[in-house]
C-alpha positions in Angstrom: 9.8 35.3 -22.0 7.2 32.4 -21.8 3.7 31.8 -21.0 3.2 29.0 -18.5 -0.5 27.8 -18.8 -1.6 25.2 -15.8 -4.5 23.1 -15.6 -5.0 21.8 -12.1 -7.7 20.5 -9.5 -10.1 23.4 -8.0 -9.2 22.5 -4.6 -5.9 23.1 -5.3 -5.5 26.8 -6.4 -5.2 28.2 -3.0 -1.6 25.9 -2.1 -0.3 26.4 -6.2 -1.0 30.1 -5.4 1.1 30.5 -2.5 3.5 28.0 -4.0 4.0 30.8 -7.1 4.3 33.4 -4.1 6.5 31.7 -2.7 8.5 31.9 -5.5 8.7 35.2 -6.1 6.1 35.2 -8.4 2.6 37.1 -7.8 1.1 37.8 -11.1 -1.4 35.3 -12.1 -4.4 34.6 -14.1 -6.9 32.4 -13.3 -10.0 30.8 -14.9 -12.5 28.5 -13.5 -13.0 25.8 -17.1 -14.1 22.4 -17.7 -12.8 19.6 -19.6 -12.0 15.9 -20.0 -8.8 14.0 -20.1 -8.3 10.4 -19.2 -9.3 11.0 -15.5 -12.9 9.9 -14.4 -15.3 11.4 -12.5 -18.6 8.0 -11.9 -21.5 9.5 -10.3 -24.5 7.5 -9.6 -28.0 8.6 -11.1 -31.0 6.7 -10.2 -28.8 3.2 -9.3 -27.1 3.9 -12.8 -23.1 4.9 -13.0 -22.9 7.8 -15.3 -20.1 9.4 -16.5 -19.4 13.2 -17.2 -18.9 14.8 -20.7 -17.0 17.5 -18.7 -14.9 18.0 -14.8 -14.3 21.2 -12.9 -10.7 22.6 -13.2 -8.7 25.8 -12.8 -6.6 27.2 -15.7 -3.7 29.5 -14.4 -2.2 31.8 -16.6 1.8 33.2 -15.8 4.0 35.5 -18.1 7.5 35.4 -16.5 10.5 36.1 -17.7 12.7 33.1 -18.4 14.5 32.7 -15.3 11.4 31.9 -13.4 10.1 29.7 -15.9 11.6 26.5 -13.9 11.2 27.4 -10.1 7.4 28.3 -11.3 7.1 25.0 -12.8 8.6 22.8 -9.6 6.3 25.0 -7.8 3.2 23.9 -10.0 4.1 20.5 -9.5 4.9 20.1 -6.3 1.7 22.3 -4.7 -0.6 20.8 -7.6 0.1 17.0 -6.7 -2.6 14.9 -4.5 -0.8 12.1 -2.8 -2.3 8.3 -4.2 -0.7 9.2 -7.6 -3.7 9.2 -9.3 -4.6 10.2 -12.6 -6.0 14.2 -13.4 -3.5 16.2 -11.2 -3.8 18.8 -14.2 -0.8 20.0 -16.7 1.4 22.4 -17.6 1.8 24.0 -20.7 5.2 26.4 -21.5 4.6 28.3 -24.7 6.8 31.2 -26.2 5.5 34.8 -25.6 6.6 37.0 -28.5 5.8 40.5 -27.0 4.2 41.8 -24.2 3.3 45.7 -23.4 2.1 47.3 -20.7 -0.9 49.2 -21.8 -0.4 51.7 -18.6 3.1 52.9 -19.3 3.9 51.2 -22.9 6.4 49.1 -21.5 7.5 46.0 -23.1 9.2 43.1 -23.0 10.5 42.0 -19.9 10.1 44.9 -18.4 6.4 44.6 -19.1 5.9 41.0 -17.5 
């Protein structure tokens, strides 16, 4: 089992969502955070360019089993990516997921994702 953990553009949740769906895969987790990476976001303050501490993003959280770990991933990518190859597209993270249970019916394991 993994955890996938995305970090992609706000205005593209709605088409990595039905990307996942698409998939097969309709369990998912999402949190509106901030942060800074190498992309930049100028705005313009009183004729002066200033430059954010901190940008808008969407984290998505998926627990799959490991046979949906790369369709999920092409998925992410391919629904996440703005044409213009720029810079701050997001990431995604794959991390190991020990043990999960079902706090409803005590399942765990796969059988619990």
């Amino acid at each position: 089992m993994k955890m996938i953990v995305a970090v992609i553009q706000p205005e593209k949740l709605d088409e990595v969502r039905q990307a996942l769906i698409d998939t097969g895969i309709s369990r998912v987790t999402v949190t509106r955070v901030t942060g800074h990476g190498r992309q930049e976001d100028i705005d313009l303050y009183r004729g002066q360019e200033v430059v954010p501490d901190l940008l808008t993003k969407v984290r998505l959280e998926v627990a799959l089993n490991d046979a949906f770990v790369e369709p999920a991933i092409e998925a992410i990518c391919k629904a996440a990516k703005n044409n213009g190859g720029k810079i701050g597209d997001g990431k995604i993270f794959v991390l190991p997921l020990e043990k999960v249970v079902r706090i409803r019916t005590g399942e765990t394991g796969g059988d619990a994702v």
